[in-house]
C-alpha positions, 0 to 999 in steps of 0.5 A: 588653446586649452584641452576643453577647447580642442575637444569642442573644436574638432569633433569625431564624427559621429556614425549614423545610428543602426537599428538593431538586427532583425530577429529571425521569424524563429526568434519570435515564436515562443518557447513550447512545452507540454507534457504527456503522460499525467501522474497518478497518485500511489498513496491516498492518505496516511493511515499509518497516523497515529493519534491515540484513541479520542471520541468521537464527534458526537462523544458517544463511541471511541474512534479507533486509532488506526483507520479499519478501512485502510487495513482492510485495503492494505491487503491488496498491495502486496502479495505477501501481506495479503496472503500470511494473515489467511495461512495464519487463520488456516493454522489456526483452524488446524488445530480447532475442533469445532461445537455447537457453541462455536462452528469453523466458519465463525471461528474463521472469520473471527480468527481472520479479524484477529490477525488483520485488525489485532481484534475480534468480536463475538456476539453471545447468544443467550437462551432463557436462563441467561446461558451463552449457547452460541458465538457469532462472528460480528466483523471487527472493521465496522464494531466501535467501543462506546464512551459508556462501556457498551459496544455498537456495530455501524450499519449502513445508511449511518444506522448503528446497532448497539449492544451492551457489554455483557453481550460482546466478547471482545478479544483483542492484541493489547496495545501499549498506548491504549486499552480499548481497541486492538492493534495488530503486530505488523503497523512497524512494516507498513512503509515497507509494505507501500513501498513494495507496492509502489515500486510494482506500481512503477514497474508496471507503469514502465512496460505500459508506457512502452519500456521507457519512463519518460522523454523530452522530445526537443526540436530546433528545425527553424522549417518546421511549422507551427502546424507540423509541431501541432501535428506532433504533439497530436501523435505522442499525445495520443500515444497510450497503452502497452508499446506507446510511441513504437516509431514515427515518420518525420520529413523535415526538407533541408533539416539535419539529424539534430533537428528531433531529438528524444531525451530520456528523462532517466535510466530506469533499468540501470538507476531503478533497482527494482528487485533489490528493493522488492527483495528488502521490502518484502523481507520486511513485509515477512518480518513485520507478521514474524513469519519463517520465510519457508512457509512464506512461499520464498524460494531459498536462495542457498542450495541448502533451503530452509531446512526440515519444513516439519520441525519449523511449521511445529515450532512456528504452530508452537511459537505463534499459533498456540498463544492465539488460541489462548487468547480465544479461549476466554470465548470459552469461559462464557458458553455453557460447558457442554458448547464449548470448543477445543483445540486439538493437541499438537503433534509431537517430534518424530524421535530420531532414528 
């Protein structure tokens, strides 16, 4: 008998097929997730691109460089950016003594646009003889330059109102890349800027959303129905607004402590680090507009302060007040000499004692 024929002769016997194990009723619900809580979007844009100075569409006017509308908007992220460029334009008023070719509100406004947009513009009023008697402030966010020299203010409804050269004075912070609009000295902080806002944005999120920021709720209690699982999501979903989600009463019968468990999705008091990134954020904010942070409004982390607040508010007025002032001097070269303003001078240095 050969091996082929002994393995044909004397079979195993063969065991009666088994069906496969019945899945538990729990093994056949699907997996379930959802969440809560929708994201919202901090940043809507980038504004901070920049693409040069090109015409426009209809190639009549120049497209500014940097959107005016999200300069004026920035204002409002940060309170340190949106208070500096007021206390500059306030510096700036101290020192000037006001005309009847050029009043403290126009100078105002036009010192204001100046420091958020790097440009002004004034519109000169001429009399008969073709003498400028007065300086009005036209705002700088809606003023655009014309392909043709001349300049033309947008109006609402897509109207515009054009002026010719000759009729706007036009002071502006020249920029490296281009010579036709103005550019102000802070765009290099900008990132800080959103960040600092982001991170208050976030902080702010937090205590709303009741000191946490964020769980999973997970449950493995095969005695928990589909109703009782449509009746907690019902709960943590309508649980919005300041102190969400303070507590809950589940009663699972024969359930054990791991048939709930809320997972933290991150340690924000430990991970977040919030207030160093507001601190350097913030310096950078300061930088950005070369202001002292002593007429900041920071609080001096030293026992020592800033030092004297008279001799840096003078060298500060000296330093960054007094070219800006030069540059609305050129207003004056154009109104007839008995209407133009001045500036007051600056004080000198007590002597020393």
């Amino acid at each position: 008998m050969n091996i082929n024929e002994s393995r044909t002769s004397n079979p195993l016997p063969s065991k009666a097929p088994t069906a496969p194990p019945e899945p538990s009723i729990r093994s056949r619900q699907p997996t379930r997730m959802f969440t809560f809580g929708e994201p919202e979007q901090v940043l809507t844009g980038n504004i901070s691109e920049y693409l040069g100075v090109f015409p426009s569409d209809d190639g009549k006017i120049y497209k500014p460089p940097v959107s005016r509308s999200g300069l004026a908007k920035l204002l409002r992220a940060n309170a340190h950016h949106g208070a500096i460029p007021k206390f500059k334009r306030n510096l700036l008023l101290r020192d000037f003594i006001p005309s009847e070719g050029c009043s403290t509100h126009t100078m105002g406004c036009a010192a204001l646009d100046y420091m958020v947009f790097g440009e002004a513009y004034f519109y000169a009023v001429p009399n008969a003889f073709g003498q400028i008697l007065e300086l009005r402030h036209l705002p700088a966010i809606n003023m655009r330059v014309g392909v043709d020299g001349r300049f033309v203010m947008l109006l609402p409804d897509s109207k515009e109102e054009w002026f010719e050269a000759d009729e706007i004075i036009h002071i502006m912070d020249y920029d490296v890349e281009q010579n036709i609009y103005g550019i102000p000295d802070y765009l290099g902080g900008m990132q800080a800027l959103l960040l600092n806002e982001a991170a208050t944005l976030f902080r702010r999120r937090y205590y709303s959303n009741g000191a946490h920021a964020g769980f999973i709720f997970y449950t493995n209690d095969p005695d928990l129905t589909e109703k009782d699982e449509e009746e907690l999501k019902a709960q943590i979903s309508g649980a919005k607004g300041v102190g969400n989600f303070r507590s809950m009463f589940v009663n699972i019968p024969n359930g054990n402590e791991n048939s709930i468990k809320i997972i933290p999705v991150g340690d924000f008091q430990a991970r977040d680090e919030l207030e160093k990134v507001k601190n350097i954020t913030r310096n950078d904010v300061i930088a950005a507009w070369r202001m002292n942070p002593a007429l900041a409004g920071i609080i001096p982390e030293n026992s020592g302060g800033f030092g004297d607040i008279e001799k840096i508010d003078r060298v500060y007025t000296s330093n960054e007040i007094r070219p800006i002032c030069q540059l609305f001097d050129q207003a004056n070269e154009v109104l007839r000499e008995d209407r133009r303003f001045s500036w007051r001078e600056p004080p000198q240095p007590s002597a020393a004692v």
